[in-house]
VMD Tcl script that draws the C-alpha trace (Angstrom):
set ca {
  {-14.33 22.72 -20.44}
  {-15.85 25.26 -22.92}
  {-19.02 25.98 -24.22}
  {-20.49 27.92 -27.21}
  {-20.86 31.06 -25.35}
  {-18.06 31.39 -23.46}
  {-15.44 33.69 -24.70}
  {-12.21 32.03 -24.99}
  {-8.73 32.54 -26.14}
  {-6.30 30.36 -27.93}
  {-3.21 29.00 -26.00}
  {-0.50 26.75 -27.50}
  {1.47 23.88 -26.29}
  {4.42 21.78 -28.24}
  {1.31 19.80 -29.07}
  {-0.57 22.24 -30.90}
  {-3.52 24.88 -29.97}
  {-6.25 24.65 -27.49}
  {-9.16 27.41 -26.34}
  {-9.39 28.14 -23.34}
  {-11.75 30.35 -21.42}
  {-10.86 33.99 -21.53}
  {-11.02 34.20 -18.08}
  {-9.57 31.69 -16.70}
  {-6.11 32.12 -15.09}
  {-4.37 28.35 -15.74}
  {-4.21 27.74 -19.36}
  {-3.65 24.89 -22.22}
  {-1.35 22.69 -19.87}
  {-3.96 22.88 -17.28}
  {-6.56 22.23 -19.97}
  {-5.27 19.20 -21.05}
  {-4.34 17.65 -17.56}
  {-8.07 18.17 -16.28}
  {-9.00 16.35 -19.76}
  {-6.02 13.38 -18.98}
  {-6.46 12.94 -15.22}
  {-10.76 12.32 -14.48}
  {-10.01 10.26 -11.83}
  {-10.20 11.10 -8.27}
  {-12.48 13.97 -9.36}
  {-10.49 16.39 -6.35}
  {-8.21 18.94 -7.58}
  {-4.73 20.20 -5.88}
  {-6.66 23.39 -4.30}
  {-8.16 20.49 -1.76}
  {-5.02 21.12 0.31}
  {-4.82 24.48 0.32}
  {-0.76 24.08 2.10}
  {-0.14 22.47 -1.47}
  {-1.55 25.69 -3.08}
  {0.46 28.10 -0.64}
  {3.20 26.07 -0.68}
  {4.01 26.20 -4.24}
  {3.42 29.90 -4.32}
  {6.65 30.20 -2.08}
  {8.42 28.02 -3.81}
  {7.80 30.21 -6.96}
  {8.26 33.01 -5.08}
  {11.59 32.12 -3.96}
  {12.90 30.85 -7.28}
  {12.15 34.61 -8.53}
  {14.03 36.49 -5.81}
  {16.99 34.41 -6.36}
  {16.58 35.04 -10.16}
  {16.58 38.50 -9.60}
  {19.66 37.79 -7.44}
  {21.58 35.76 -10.19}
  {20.60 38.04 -12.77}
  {18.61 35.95 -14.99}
  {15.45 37.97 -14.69}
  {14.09 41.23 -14.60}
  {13.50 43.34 -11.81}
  {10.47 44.03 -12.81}
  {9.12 40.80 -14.13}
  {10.01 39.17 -10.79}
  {7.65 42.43 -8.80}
  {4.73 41.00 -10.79}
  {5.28 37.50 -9.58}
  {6.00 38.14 -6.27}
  {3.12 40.26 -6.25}
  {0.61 36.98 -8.15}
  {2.73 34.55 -4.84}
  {2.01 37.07 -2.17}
  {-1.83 36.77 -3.18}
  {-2.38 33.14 -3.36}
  {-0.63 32.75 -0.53}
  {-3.66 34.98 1.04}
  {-5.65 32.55 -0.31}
  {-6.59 33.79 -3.42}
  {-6.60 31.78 -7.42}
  {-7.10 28.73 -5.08}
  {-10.15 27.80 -7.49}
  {-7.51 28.15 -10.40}
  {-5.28 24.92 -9.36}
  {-7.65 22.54 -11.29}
  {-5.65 19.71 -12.10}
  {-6.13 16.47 -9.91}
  {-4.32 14.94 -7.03}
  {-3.75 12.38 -8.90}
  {-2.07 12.45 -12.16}
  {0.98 10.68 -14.37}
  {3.50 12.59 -15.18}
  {5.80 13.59 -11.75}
  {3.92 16.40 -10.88}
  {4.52 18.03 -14.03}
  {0.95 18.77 -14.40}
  {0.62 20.13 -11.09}
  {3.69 22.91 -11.30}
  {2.17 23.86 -15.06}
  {-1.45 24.86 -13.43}
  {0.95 26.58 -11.23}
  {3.20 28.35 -13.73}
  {0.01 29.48 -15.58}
  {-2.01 31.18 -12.82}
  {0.83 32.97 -11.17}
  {2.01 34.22 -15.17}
  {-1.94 35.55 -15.58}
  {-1.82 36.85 -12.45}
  {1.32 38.72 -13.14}
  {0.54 39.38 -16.40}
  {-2.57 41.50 -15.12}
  {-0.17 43.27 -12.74}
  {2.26 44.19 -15.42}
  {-1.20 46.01 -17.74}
  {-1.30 42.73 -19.75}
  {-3.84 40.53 -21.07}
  {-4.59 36.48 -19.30}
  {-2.20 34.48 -22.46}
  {0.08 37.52 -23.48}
  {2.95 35.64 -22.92}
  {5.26 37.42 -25.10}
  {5.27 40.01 -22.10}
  {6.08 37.55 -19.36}
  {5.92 33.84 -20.02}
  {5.11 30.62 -17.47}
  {7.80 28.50 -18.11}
  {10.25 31.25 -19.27}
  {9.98 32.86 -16.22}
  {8.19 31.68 -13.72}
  {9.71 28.58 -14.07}
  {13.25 29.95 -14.91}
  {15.85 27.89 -13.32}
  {13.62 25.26 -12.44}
  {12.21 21.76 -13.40}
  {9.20 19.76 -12.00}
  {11.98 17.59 -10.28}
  {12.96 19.65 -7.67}
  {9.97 22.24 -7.90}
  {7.78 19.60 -7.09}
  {9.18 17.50 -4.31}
  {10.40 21.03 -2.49}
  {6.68 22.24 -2.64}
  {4.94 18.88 -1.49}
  {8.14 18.66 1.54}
  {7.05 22.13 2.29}
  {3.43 21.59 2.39}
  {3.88 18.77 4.55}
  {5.60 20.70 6.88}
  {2.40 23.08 6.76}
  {-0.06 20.75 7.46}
  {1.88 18.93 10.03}
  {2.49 21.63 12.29}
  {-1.20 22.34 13.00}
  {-1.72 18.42 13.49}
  {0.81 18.40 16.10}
  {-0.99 20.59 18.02}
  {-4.56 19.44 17.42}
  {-3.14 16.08 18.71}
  {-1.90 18.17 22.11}
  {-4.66 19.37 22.66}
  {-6.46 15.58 22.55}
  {-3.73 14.70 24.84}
  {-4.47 17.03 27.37}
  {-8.11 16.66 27.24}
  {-7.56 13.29 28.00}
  {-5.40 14.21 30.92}
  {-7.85 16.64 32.23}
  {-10.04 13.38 32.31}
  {-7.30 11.71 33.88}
  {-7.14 14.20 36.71}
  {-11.38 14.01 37.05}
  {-11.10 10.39 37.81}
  {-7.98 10.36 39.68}
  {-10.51 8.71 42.91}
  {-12.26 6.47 40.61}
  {-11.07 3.11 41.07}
  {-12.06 0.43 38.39}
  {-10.95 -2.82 37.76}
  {-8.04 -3.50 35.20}
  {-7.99 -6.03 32.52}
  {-5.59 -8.13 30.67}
  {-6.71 -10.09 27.56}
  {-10.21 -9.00 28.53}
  {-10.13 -10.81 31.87}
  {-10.42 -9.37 35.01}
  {-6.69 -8.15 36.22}
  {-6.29 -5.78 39.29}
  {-7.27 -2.40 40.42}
  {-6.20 0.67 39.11}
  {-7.68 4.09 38.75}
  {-10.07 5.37 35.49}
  {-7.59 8.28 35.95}
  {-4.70 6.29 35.24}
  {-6.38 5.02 32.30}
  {-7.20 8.14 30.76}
  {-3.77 10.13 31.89}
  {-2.03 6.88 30.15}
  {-4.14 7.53 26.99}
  {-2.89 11.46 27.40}
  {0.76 10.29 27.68}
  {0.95 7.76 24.94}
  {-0.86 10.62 22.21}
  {1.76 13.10 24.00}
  {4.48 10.63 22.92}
  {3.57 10.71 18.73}
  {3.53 14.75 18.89}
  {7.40 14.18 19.59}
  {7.62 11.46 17.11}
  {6.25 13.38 14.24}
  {8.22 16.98 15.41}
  {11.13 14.73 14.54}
  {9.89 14.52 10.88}
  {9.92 18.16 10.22}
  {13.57 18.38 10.03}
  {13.74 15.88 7.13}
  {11.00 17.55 5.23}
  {13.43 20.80 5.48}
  {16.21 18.83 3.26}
  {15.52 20.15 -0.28}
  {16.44 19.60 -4.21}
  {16.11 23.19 -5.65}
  {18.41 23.71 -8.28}
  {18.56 20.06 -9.39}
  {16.40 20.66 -11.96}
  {15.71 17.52 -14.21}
  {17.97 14.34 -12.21}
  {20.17 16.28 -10.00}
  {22.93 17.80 -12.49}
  {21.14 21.20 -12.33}
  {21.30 21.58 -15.53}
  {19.66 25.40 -16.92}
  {20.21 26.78 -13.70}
  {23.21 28.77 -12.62}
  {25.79 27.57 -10.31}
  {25.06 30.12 -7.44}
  {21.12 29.31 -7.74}
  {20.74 26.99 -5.41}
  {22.29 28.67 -2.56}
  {20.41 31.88 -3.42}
  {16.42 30.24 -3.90}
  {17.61 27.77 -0.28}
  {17.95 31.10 1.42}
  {15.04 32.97 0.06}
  {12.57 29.67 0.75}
  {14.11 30.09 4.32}
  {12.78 33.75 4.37}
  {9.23 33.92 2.59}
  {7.94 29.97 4.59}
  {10.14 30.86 7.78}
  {11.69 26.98 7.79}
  {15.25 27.29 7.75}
  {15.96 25.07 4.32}
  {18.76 23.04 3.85}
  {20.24 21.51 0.12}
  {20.95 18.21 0.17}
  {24.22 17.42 -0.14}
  {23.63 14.56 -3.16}
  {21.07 16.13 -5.31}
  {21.07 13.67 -7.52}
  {20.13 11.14 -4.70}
  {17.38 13.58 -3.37}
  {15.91 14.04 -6.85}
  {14.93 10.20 -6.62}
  {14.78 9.04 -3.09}
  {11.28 9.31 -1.55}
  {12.22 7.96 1.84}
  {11.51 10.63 3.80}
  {8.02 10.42 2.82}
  {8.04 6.81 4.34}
  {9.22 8.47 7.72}
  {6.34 10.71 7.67}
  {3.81 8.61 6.66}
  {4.90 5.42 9.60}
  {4.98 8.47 12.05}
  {1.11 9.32 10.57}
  {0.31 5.81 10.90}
  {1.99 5.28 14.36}
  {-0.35 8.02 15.49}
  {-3.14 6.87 14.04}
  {-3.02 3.30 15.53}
  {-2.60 4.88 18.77}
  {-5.71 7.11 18.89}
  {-7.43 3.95 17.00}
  {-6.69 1.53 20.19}
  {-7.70 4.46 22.46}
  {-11.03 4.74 20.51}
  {-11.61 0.85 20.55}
  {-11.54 1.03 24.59}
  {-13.72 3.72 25.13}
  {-16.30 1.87 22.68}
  {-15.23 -1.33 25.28}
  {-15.96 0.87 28.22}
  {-18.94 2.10 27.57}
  {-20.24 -1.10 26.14}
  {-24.01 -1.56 27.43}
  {-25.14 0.59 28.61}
  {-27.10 -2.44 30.42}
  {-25.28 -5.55 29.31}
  {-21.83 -4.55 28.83}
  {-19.41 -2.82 30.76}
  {-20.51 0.53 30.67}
  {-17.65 1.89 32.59}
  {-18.02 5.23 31.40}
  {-20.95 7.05 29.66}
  {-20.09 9.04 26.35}
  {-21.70 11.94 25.22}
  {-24.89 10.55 23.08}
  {-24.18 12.55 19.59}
  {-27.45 11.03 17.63}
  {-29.74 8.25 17.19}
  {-28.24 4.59 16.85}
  {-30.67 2.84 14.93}
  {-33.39 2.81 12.51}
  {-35.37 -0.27 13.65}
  {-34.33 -0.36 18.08}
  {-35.60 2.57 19.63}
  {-33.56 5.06 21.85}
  {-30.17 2.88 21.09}
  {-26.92 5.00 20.83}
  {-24.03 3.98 19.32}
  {-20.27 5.50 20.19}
  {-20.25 7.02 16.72}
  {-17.25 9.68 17.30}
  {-14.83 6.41 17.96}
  {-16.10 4.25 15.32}
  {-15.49 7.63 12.65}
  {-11.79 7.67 14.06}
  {-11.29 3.79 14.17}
  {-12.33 4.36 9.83}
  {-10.13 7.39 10.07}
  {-6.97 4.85 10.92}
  {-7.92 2.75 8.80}
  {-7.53 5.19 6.03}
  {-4.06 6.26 6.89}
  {-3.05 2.92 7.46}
  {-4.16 2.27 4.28}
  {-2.54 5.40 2.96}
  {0.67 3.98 3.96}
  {0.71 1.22 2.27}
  {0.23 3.50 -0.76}
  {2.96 5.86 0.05}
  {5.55 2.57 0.63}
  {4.83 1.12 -2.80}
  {4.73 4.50 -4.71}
  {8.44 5.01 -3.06}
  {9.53 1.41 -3.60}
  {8.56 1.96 -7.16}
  {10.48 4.96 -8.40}
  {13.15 4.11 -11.19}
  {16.52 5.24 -11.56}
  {16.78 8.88 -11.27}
  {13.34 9.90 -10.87}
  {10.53 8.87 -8.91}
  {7.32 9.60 -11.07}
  {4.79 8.58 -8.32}
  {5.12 11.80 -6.05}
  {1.49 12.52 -6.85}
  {-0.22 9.79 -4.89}
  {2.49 9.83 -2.03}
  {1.30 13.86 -1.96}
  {-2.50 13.12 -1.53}
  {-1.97 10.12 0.49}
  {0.02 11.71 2.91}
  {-2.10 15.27 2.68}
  {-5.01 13.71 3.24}
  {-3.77 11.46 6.60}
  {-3.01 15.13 7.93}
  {-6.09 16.30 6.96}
  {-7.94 13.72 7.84}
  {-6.32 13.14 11.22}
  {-6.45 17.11 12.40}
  {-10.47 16.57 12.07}
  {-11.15 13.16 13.61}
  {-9.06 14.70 16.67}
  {-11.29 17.37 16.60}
  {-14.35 16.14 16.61}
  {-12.85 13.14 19.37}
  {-11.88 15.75 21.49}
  {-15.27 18.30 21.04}
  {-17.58 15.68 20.57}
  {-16.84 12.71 22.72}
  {-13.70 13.51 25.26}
  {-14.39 16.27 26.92}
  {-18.49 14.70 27.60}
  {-16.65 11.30 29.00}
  {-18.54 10.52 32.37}
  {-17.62 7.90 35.30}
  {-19.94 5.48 36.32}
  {-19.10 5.16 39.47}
  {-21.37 2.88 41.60}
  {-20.85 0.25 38.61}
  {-17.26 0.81 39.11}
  {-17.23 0.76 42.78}
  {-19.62 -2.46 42.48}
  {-17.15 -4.76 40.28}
  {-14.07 -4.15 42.10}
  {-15.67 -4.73 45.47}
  {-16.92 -8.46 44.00}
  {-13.04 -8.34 41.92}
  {-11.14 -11.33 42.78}
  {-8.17 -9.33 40.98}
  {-7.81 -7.49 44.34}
  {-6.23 -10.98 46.13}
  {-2.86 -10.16 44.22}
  {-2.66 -6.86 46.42}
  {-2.65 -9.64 49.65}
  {0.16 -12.20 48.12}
  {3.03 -10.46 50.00}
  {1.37 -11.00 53.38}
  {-0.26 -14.41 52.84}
  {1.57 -15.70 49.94}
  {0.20 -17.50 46.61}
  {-0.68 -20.46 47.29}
  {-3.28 -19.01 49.94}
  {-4.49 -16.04 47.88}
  {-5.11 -18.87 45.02}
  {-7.36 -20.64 47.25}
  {-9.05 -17.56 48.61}
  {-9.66 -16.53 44.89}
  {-11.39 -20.08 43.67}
  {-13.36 -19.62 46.67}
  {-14.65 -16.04 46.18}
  {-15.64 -16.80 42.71}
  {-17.16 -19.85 43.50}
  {-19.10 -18.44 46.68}
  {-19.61 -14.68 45.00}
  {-18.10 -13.56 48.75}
  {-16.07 -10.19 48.71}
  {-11.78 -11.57 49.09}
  {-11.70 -9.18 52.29}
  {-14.33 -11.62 54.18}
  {-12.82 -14.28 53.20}
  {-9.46 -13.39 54.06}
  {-10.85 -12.32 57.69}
  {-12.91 -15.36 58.23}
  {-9.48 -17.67 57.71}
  {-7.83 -15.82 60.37}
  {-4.71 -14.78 57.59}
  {-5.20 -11.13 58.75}
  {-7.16 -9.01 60.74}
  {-10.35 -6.81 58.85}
  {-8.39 -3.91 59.83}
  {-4.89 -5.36 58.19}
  {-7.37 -6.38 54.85}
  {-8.70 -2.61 54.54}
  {-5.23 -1.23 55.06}
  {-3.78 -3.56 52.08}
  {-6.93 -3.07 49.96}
  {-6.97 1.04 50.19}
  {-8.02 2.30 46.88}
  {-4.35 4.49 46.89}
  {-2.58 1.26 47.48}
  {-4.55 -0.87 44.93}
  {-4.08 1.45 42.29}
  {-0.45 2.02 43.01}
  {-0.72 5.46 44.05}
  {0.98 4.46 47.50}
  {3.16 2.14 48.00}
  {2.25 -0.68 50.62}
  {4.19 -0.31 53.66}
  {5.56 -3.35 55.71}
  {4.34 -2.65 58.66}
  {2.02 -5.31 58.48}
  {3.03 -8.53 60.12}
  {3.39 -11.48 56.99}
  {1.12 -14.33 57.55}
  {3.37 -17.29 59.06}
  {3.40 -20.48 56.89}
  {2.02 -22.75 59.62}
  {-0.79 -20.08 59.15}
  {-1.00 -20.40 55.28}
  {0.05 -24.10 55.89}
  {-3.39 -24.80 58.32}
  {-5.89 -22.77 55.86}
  {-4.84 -24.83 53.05}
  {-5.17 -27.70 55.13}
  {-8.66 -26.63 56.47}
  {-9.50 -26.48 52.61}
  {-8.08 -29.55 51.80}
  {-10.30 -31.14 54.64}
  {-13.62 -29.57 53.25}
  {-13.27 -30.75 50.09}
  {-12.68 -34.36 51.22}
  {-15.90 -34.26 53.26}
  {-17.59 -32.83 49.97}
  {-16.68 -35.72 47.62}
  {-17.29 -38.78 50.42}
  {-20.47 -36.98 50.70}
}
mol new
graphics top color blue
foreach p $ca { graphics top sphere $p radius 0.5 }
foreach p [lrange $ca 0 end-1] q [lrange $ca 1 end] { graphics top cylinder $p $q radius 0.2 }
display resetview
């Protein structure tokens, strides 16, 4: 990480002496996780909650130093001071070491200790490595271990990234609903198991896609109290061992203050220092939303199928050229990147079950990957709503005369008439109107079961789709009615075969 010309200064570990650059701000632990952990080739600062997030944490654990009176006054200014500025999103480029790593998380709160102990340092009139002046585990770690420094910051940057997600998934929801209320008047045909069903509106379609999305931003609100339960002042398994009795308390109410979550200890910290199940909760609820938006995505693709040849429904915004060899084909590209986006998370929770399942007595050393996995579904997720919503939703368009067209020709629409002329008719009527390609209403009409009048009342786009209920105050078709069309069926089809 050094070359020939860089100045450097030397920085020393339990395992002996590294350079590192003069002015860098992490230091040898850093160093020698970047040199362990080449494998994902991201560092932490990709989630910049992760960053922020353990700058409160550290910023908490010194006020309630201060507090306990295990360090200095002014020691704890300085690092407030290095928190308060990463939190503003500066020294993001310092947090080097990867997302993935052995080790805990230790790695991860080291690059952490170092930068905020530079940075403070430099406050204070020192020099980057004076640590004789104020030192990164000494003190910015005081009272702490990875073990509950870790898990608190990774809960709390969860919490960070969620809340925006939660919203950027509202606002998906109601762009579908402002679809929904464009197409109210649009009625389509419904399917079941891809085959022809009855009527409905394309509103209803769309509101129902608003409602279910609607439904998840509840689901995963209800994970944000979980990710408030903390293990500060467990230090190393849950015995809180190095840290002072009245500790805990003290950094739980001054995490409240500086993220503005109210915190609560756990009330078995030795069970919280090893149990990873609430990352399990957040991760299904991640999952749960991304199947959802997945199946929405998969029927707008089915919709607007074709444009010539396949349903085409609905037109979607055209967002770039489909193919290199068929000219002027375009493909529904803004679904398909969404469909691959659940099939990340998905994918991602897999990870996140077997990294929890895998943890070992009183410490679960897998943390890291349930971190990125998790991170990255947020991440992820927050964009491919985006880019559904700006890019594809809000462009949707109805094609109505094909819509108007197929339910006309729908035999689905001879379930709206079983009330008045019963099953066994409507059956009959059906087989015939698919068989003959004649509209249900004609047919109906021309077997004297209702009047043309009766047929259009019944078959009223509001009543197909639901939106008004079908009154009784048309007369039921009599049996010896239904009774004499079957009969008159019956009939033709015996002159058919003896002809």
């Amino acid at each position: 990480m050094t070359d020939a010309t860089q100045q450097t200064r030397l920085e020393t570990d339990s395992l002996g002496s590294r350079e590192v650059p003069a002015d860098a701000y992490w230091g040898v632990h850093t160093l020698r996780a970047v040199e362990n952990f080449p494998i994902a080739n991201r560092p932490i600062s990709v989630y910049p909650e992760l960053v922020v997030a353990l700058a409160v944490v550290k910023q908490a654990a010194a006020r309630a130093n201060v507090e306990i009176g295990v360090l200095s006054q002014e020691k704890a200014a300085a690092i407030e001071q290095a928190c308060e500025e990463i939190r503003a999103g500066a020294l993001h480029d310092q947090f080097r070491v990867g997302v993935l790593q052995g080790g805990a998380g230790t790695s991860t709160n080291m690059n952490s200790n170092e930068v905020i102990a530079n940075r403070a340092l430099e406050i204070l009139g020192h020099g980057k490595g004076d640590y004789e002046f104020l030192h990164p585990i000494d003190d910015v770690n005081r009272s702490q271990s990875t073990n509950d420094t870790y898990p608190t910051a990774i809960k709390l940057a969860m919490s960070l990234a969620l809340t925006p997600f939660v919203a950027e998934l509202g606002r998906t929801a109601e762009a579908f609903a402002k679809k929904g209320h464009e197409f109210r008047d649009v009625l389509k045909v419904g399917r079941t198991q891809l085959q022809d069903a009855v009527p409905m509106t394309l509103g209803q379609e769309f509101t129902g896609f608003a409602h279910t999305l609607g439904e998840d931003q509840q689901r995963l609100r209800d994970t944000l109290p979980l990710l408030a339960e903390i293990n500060l002042g467990a230090t190393a398994i849950g015995t809180g061992i190095t840290a002072d009795p009245k500790y805990a308390e003290a950094v739980r109410r001054h995490l409240s203050d500086i993220s503005g979550i109210e915190m609560v200890t756990a009330p078995d910290l030795i069970e919280a220092t090893s149990d990873a199940g609430v990352y399990m909760t957040v991760s299904g609820a991640l999952k749960r939303s991304a199947i959802k938006l997945s199946k929405i995505c998969n029927d707008l693709r089915l919709l607007s199928s074709g444009p010539q040849a396949g349903l085409g429904e609905i037109t979607l915004p055209p967002r770039q050229a489909g193919s290199s060899i068929m000219p002027g084909k375009v493909n529904p590209v803004i679904p398909e990147v969404v469909n691959q986006v659940a099939f990340a998370v998905a994918g991602a929770d897999v990870t996140v079950t077997m990294a929890a399942e895998a943890g070992q007595l009183q410490l679960n050393a897998f943390e890291p990957v349930i971190a990125n996995s998790i991170l990255q579904s947020v991440s992820w997720l927050s964009r491919a709503c985006v880019t559904l919503r700006v890019n594809c939703i809000d462009g949707i368009r109805a094609n109505t005369s094909r819509l108007a067209a197929q339910v006309e020709t729908n035999i689905g629409v001879v379930t709206a008439l079983t009330p008045y002329i019963g099953y066994a008719a409507a059956a009959s009527i059906a087989h015939t109107a698919l068989a003959t390609d004649t509209p249900i209403a004609t047919l109906v009409v021309a077997a004297g079961l209702m009047s043309d009048e009766q047929v259009q009342h019944v078959l009223s786009p509001a009543r197909l789709s639901g939106l008004e209920a079908i009154t009784s105050s048309i007369p039921v078709v009599t049996a010896e009615q239904i009774t004499k069309h079957l009969a008159s069926l019956d009939a033709g089809h015996a002159d058919e075969t003896s002809g």
